[in-house]
C-alpha positions in Angstrom: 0.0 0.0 0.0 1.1 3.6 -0.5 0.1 5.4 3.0 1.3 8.7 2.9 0.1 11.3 0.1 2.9 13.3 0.0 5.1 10.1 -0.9 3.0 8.4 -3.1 6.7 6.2 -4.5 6.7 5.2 -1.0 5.3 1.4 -0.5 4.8 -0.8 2.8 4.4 -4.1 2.9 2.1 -6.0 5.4 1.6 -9.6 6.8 -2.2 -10.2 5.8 -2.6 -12.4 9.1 -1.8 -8.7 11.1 -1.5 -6.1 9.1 1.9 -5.5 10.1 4.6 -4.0 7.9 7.5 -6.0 7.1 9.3 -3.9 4.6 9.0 -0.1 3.3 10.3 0.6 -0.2 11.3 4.7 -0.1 13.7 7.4 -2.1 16.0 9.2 0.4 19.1 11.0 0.6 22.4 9.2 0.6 23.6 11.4 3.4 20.7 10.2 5.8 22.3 6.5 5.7 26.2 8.0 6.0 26.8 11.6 7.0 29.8 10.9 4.3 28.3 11.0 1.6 26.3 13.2 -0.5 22.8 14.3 -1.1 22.4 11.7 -3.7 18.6 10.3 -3.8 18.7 6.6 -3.3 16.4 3.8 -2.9 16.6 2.0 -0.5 14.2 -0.6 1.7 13.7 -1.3 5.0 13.2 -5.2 6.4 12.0 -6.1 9.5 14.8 -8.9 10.9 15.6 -11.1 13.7 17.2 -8.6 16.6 19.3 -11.8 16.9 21.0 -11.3 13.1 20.8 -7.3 13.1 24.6 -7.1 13.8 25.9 -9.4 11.5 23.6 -8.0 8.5 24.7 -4.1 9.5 28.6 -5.1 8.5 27.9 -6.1 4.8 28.5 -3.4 2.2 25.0 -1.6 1.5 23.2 -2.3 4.7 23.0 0.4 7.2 20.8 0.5 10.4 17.1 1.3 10.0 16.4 4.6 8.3 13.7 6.4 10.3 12.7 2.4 12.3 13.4 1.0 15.4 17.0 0.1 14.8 16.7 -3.0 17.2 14.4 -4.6 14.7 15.2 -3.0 11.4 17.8 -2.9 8.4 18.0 -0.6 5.4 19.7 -2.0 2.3 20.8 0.0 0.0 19.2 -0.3 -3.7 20.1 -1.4 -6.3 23.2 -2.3 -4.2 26.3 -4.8 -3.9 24.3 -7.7 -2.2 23.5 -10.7 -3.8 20.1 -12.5 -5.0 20.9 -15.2 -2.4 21.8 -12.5 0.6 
C-alpha cells in the first residue's frame, strides 16, 4: 500500500494475518544513511529482521541500520546495491 500522500513512490508491505509491515520501499538522501556522503537520492528498503542477526547484516557493504525504524528490529539496504540475490 502507499500510505502517505505526499510520498505516493513510497510502498509498505504488510503480513495479511496482522497487518503488520514487514518492509518499506522509499527514495531518500544518501547522506541520511552515511553523513559521508552526499545528497544523492537513493532507494533503499527497509526489512524487519531477527534482533538476533541485526549485527551481522549491519557489517555487509550496502546495509546500514534502520532509516527512520526501530534500529533493534530493522535494516535498510541500499538499492540497487552490492548484495547478492541469495543474501
Amino acid at each position: 500500500e502507499t500510505p502517505w500522500g505526499k510520498f505516493p513512490e513510497y510502498i509498505v508491505f504488510r503480513r495479511r494475518n496482522n497487518a503488520k509491515w514487514f518492509a518499506v520501499i522509499m527514495r531518500i538522501s544518501s547522506n541520511k544513511l552515511d553523513t559521508n556522503k552526499n545528497e544523492e537520492m537513493v532507494n533503499i528498503v527497509n526489512l524487519k529482521a531477527p534482533p538476533e542477526l541485526i549485527g551481522s547484516l549491519r557489517l555487509k557493504d550496502d546495509i546500514y541500520p534502520a532509516y527512520h525504524m526501530n534500529k533493534e528490529h530493522w535494516i535498510t539496504i541500499k538499492l540497487p546495491g552490492s548484495l547478492t540475490d541469495s543474501e
